[in-house]
N, C-alpha and C positions, 0 to 999 in steps of 0.2 A: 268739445262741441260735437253735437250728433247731427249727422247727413242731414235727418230731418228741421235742422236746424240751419243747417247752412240750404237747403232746397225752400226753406219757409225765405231769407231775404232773400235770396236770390231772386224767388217768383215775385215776394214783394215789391223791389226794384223793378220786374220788366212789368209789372202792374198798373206801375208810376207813368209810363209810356205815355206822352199824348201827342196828338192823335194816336190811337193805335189799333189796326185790325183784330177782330176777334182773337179769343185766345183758346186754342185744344189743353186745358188743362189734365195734367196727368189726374185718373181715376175719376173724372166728371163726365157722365154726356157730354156728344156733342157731334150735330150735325153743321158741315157746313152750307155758308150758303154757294151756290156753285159758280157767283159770279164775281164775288169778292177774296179777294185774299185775307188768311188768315195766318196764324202762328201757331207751332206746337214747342214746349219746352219739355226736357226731359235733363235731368240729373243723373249724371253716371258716376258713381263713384270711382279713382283709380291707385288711390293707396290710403291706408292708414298707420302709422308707424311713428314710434315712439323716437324723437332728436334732442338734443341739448344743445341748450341755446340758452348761453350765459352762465352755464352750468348750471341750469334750472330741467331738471326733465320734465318735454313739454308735449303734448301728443300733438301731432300735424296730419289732418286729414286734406287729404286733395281729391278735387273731382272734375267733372266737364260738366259743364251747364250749356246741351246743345239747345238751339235754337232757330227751328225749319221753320221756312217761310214756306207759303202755300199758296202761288197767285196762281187763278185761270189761266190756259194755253192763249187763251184768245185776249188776254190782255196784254202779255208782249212781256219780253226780258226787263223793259225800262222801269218798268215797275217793281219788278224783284230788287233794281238794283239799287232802288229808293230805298226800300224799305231794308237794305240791309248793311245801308249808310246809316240809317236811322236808329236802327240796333248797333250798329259798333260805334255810336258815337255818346249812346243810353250804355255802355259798357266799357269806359275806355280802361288803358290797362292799370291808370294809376287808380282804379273804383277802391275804395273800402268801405264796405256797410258795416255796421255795426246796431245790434239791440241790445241790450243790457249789456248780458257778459258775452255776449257773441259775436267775431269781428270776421269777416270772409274778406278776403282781398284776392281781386283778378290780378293775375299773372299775365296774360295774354289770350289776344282775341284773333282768331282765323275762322275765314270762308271752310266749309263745309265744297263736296264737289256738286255740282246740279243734274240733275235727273226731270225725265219727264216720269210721272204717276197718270196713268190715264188720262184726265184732263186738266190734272197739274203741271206748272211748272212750279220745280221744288229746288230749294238750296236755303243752307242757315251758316249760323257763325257756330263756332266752337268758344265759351266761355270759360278759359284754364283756372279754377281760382284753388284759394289755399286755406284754409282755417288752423290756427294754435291756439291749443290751452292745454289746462289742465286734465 
């Protein structure tokens, strides 16, 4: 399976979201608006490496599918801390997407640490997942 391929479900799954605040897609414009919270997702790959598993040599790529939340100062923590219930619950750890031949399984979901950006307050989860094939 190719990153681009485990980053295509992934984003399709936090796509599925509903309700869900704007979304910063990676390589898309995008202004937000300064009074609503939004979302940014980014894909990190952090290994790819060749395992046996049943004696079948299988390739396993791992990556992090983080996921920053972006509300106004002036809306308050209570709001962050909605919305990041709301994602780890759109993530839990037993998730397995699969499309065709492509199957991504989350491993584990953690908070991100929170920060203020100008006149954000920012914090997301960390999305640990795993892909095997051929």
């Amino acid at each position: 399976m190719t990153l681009s391929a485990m980053q295509q479900l992934l984003e399709t799954h936090l796509n599925t979201l509903e309700p869900k605040p704007s979304i910063a897609w990676p390589n898309v414009p995008f202004t937000p608006n300064i009074t609503e919270p939004y979302i940014e997702p980014k894909l990190i790959p952090t290994s790819h490496t060749d395992e046996s598993i049943d004696r079948l040599g299988s390739m396993v790529d791992k990556a992090k599918f983080d996921i920053f939340v972006y509300v106004p100062k002036s809306t308050g923590s209570f709001v962050m801390r909605n919305w990041l219930k709301v994602l780890e619950s759109h993530f839990p750890r037993t998730l397995i997407l699969s499309n065709n031949d492509s199957t991504v399984r989350v491993r584990q979901v953690t908070r991100t640490q929170s920060f203020y950006l100008d006149t954000w307050y920012t914090q997301g989860i960390t999305v640990s997942c795993y892909s095997i094939g051929k």
